[in-house]
C-alpha positions, -999 to +999 in steps of 0.1 A: +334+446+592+346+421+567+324+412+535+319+375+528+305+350+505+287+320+523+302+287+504+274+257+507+295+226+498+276+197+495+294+164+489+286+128+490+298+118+529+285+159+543+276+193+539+298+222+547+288+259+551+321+286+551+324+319+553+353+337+530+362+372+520+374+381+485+412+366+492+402+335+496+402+331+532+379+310+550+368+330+584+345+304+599+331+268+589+303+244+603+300+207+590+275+177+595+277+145+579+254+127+559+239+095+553+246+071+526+215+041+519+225+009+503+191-005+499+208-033+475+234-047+464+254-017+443+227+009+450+234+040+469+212+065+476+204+100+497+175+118+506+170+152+492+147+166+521+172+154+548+201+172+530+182+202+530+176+202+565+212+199+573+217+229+555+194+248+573+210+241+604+246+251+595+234+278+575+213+294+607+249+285+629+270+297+605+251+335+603+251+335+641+289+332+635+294+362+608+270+382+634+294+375+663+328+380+644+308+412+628+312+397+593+285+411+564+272+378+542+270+396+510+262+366+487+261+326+488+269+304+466+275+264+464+301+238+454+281+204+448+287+164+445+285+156+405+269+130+385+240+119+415+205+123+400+170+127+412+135+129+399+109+157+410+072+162+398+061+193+385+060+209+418+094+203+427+088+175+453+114+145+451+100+116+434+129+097+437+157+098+461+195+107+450+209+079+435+244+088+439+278+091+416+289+058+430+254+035+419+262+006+401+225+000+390+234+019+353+256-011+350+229-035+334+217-008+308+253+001+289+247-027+262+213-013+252+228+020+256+259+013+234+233+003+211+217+036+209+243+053+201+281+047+193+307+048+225+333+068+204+306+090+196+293+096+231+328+104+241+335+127+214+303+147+221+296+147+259+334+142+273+321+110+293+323+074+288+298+054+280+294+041+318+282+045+349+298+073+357+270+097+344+237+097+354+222+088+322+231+051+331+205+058+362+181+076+342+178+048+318+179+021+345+148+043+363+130+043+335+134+003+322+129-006+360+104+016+380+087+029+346+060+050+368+081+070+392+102+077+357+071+088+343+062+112+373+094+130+373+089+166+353+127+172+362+159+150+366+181+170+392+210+170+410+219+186+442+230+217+427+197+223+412+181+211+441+194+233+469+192+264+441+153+256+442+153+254+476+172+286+487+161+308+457+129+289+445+123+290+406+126+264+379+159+237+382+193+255+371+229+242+368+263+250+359+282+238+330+301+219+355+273+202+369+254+197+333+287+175+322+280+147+344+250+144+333+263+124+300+238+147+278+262+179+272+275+186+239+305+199+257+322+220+227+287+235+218+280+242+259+245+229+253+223+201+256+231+180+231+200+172+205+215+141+190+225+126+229+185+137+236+170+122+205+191+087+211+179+079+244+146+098+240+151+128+270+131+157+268+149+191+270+122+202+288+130+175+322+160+190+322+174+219+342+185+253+322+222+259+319+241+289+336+272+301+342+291+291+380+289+332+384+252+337+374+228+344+399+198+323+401+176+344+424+173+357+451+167+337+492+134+334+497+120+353+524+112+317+546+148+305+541+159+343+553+132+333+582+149+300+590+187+307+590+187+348+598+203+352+564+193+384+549+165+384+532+172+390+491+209+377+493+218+369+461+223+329+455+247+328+430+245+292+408+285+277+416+299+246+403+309+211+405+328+201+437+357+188+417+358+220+394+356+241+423+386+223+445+410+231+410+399+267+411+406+269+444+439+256+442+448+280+414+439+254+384+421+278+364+449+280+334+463+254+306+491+242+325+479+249+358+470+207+369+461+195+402+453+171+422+426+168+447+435+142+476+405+133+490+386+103+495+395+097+461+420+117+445+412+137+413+438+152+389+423+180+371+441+193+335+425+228+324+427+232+285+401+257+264+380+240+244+387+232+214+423+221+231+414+193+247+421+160+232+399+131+233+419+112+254+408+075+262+404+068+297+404+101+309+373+122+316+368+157+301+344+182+318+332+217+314+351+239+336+339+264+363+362+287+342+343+299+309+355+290+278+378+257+295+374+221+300+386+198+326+402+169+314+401+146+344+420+116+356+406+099+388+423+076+411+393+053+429+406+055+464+431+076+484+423+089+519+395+063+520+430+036+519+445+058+546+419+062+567+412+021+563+449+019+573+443+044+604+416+017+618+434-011+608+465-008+628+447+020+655+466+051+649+435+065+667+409+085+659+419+121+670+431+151+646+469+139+650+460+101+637+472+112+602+501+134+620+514+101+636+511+082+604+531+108+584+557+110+612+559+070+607+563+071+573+588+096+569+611+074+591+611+044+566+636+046+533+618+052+501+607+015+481+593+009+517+624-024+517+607-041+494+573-038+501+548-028+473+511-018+480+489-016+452+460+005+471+428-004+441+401-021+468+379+002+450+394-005+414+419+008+391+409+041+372+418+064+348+428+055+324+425+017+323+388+018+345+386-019+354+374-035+385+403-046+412+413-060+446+439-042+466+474-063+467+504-065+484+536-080+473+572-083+494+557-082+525+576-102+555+584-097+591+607-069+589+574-045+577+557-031+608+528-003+604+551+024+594+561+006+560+523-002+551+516+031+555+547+044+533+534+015+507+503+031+506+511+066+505+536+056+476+510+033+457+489+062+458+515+080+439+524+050+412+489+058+407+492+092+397+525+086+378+505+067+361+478+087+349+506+113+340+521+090+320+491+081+304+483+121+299+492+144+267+523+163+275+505+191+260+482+195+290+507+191+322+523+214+334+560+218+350+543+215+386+515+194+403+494+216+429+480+191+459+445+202+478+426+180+499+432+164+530+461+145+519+476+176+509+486+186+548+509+160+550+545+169+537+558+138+538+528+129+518+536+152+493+572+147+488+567+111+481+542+123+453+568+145+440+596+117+441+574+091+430+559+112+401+592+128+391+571+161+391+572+196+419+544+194+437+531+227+449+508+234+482+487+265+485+483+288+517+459+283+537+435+247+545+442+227+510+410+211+519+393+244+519+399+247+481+364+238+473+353+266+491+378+291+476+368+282+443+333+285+447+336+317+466+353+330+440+332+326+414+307+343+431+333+372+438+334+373+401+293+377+397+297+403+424+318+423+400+347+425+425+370+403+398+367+405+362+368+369+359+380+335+375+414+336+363+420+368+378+403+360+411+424+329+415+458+357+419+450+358+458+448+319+458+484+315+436+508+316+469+519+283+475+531+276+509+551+244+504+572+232+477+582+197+468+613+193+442+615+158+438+651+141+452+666+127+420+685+102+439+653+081+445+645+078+408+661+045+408+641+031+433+610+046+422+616+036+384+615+000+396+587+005+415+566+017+391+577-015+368+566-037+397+533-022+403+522-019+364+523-056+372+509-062+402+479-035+395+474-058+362+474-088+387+448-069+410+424-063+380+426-100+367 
């Protein structure tokens, strides 16, 4: 009989429910997608109540699972989409739905915000910029523009604290993790901040209580034990932020140790301890799953989505070996693509410049079939990251780049990255896309007491099972590159 941790990880397009034992390795996994609402223009929303039902139902087939493979669930624990917000009244009943990271609502309340309270300021105290990407641009948009639901909320939320009250019941709690993308952290102090609360007038009291990823907020409640045939009492441990998690996962849990999440987006992820981490513009810092650490992040707007838009486009198919096929492709074309530069930014340009963007093209002519758009793309992707690193304080990279995600699978992938960025890129054993649930898992491993903390749990996850050197003989061709794409990506924004 094996003891595992059961891992909900709840993002933005699904919900995920894994099994994995103290190693780090993920025994079984069920997976349902969600859906997003657009009711307007630049809105985007989810229902609470739907998302927990989901869960229910890949919790219940995930325990029939352990039971058939003879595993013993010993705890759960989550790993949860960041920055969405909801309201709930004083019984813990949504008042609002979740307005999601990716709302553009906020975007009409950051004057009147930057006049509450200075942007250098903000930054300095919370980590965040003064934008939408908290959900203190929603909060303040709620309550200018539907003033009574605003008023009925006892509690601003996000899923974290959500599917804690749910499984565990009890007042809201979040992580550290979590609490960051709020916008009201005083990050270095690892509290709500007074002065953020006083400035856009937020009662302490709506908010959720802080706790560590390892803490355990309770206990499952007897009807939630009832509904999935988990055991009754398991502890729930609290987790972290999806983003926080996939670095831990992927061994990012020391200064030094960066990565890079290639997902839908792709999210670079710089560990320091606080009180080392520079206030760098453009780039996002974070409380860490890891106590005591910050993650200074860099994000890159859209990565898989542009490969997976490419996929449709020139109909790889839509089978698990698509991405195989467009790897294969890719691999077969010289570096530089012959001349053909793919600035992927349809969904903007981001860290560290953050400005709004078309995607572009530029050299493209008959001789370019499919296989050299998808090498373009796969190596704009990259200028994208070679850009943030450039952008980044030497101080807080490291001599090697770990890739997790889904983009991570792909080698060919990977060595572009490396020969684009000039840097090793490293690839964990195991799923890289599982390296949300490693992380998490871990972190309740930790609150089990079998691990003294998460920088020693992360030793099982340290194995990489692919190196990338980069081949110095495309520097030349990738120098030029980049030169050609700091232009064109300047084009793209205009």
């Amino acid at each position: 009989m094996t003891d595992v941790v059961c891992v909900v990880d709840a993002g933005t397009t699904g919900v995920r429910c894994a099994l994995v034992d103290d190693q780090g390795e993920v025994h079984a996994q069920r997976s349902h997608e969600l859906v997003i609402d657009h009711p307007h223009p630049g809105h985007a929303e989810q229902s609470l109540p739907a998302m927990w039902e989901v869960t229910v139902r890949l919790l219940r087939d995930i325990q029939a699972r352990a039971a058939q493979a003879g595993h013993r669930i010993v705890a759960l624990t989550l790993a949860t989409q960041r920055a969405s917000v909801a309201g709930l009244d004083k019984d813990l009943r949504p008042v609002t739905p979740l307005v999601l990271w990716m709302d553009q609502r906020g975007d009409s309340e950051l004057a009147a915000m930057g006049r509450s309270v200075d942007a250098q300021t903000y930054s300095r105290v919370s980590g965040m910029p003064l934008s939408t990407m908290p959900a203190l641009a929603t909060l303040v948009w709620l309550r200018h523009h539907t003033p009574q639901a605003y008023a009925d909320c006892a509690y601003f939320v996000g899923v974290q604290e959500w599917l804690l009250h749910q499984l565990a019941g009890g007042p809201p709690q979040v992580d550290r993790s979590c609490a960051s993308w709020v916008g009201l952290l005083d990050l270095h102090a690892g509290r709500w901040s007074t002065d953020l609360l006083d400035a856009f007038d937020i009662g302490e009291d709506r908010l959720p209580t802080l706790r560590a990823c390892t803490d355990v907020a309770g206990r499952l409640l007897d009807e939630v034990a009832d509904a999935t045939g988990l055991p009754g009492g398991l502890p729930v441990h609290v987790g972290g932020g999806d983003q926080q998690c996939s670095a831990a996962g992927g061994g990012g849990v020391r200064a030094g140790a960066a990565t890079v999440n290639l997902g839908t987006s792709a999210t670079m992820v710089f560990p320091a301890a606080v009180g080392d981490a520079p206030d760098v513009a453009g780039f996002v810092r974070a409380a860490h799953v890891v106590e005591g650490h910050i993650s200074v992040e860099g994000t890159i707007p859209a990565c898989g989505s542009v490969l997976r838009w490419l996929r449709a486009l020139l109909r790889y198919g839509d089978d698990d070996a698509a991405y195989e096929r467009m790897s294969t492709d890719a691999d077969a074309v010289e570096p530089g693509a012959r001349g053909l530069l793919f600035a992927p930014t349809m969904a903007g340009v981001g860290t560290p410049h953050w400005t709004a963007a078309n995607g572009r093209m530029s050299g493209l002519d008959f001789a370019h079939g499919p296989a050299f758009l998808v090498r373009a793309a796969m190596e704009g992707i990259a200028l994208q990251v070679r850009d943030v690193l450039q952008h980044l304080p030497p101080a807080l990279a490291g001599p090697t780049l770990t890739a997790i995600g889904g983009g991570a699978r792909s080698a060919v992938f990977c060595q572009i990255l490396a020969d684009v960025t000039g840097t090793a890129v490293a690839v964990p054993a195991g799923d890289p896309q599982a390296a949300p649930l490693r992380g998490a898992a871990m972190s309740a491993w930790v609150g089990l007491g079998r691990y003294d903390d998460l920088a020693h749990a992360a030793g099982p996850l340290l194995g990489a099972a692919r190196r990338h050197r980069p081949d110095p003989t495309t520097a030349p061709v990738y120098d030029a590159l980049y030169s050609r794409y700091l232009d064109l990506s300047s084009l793209a924004a205009a």
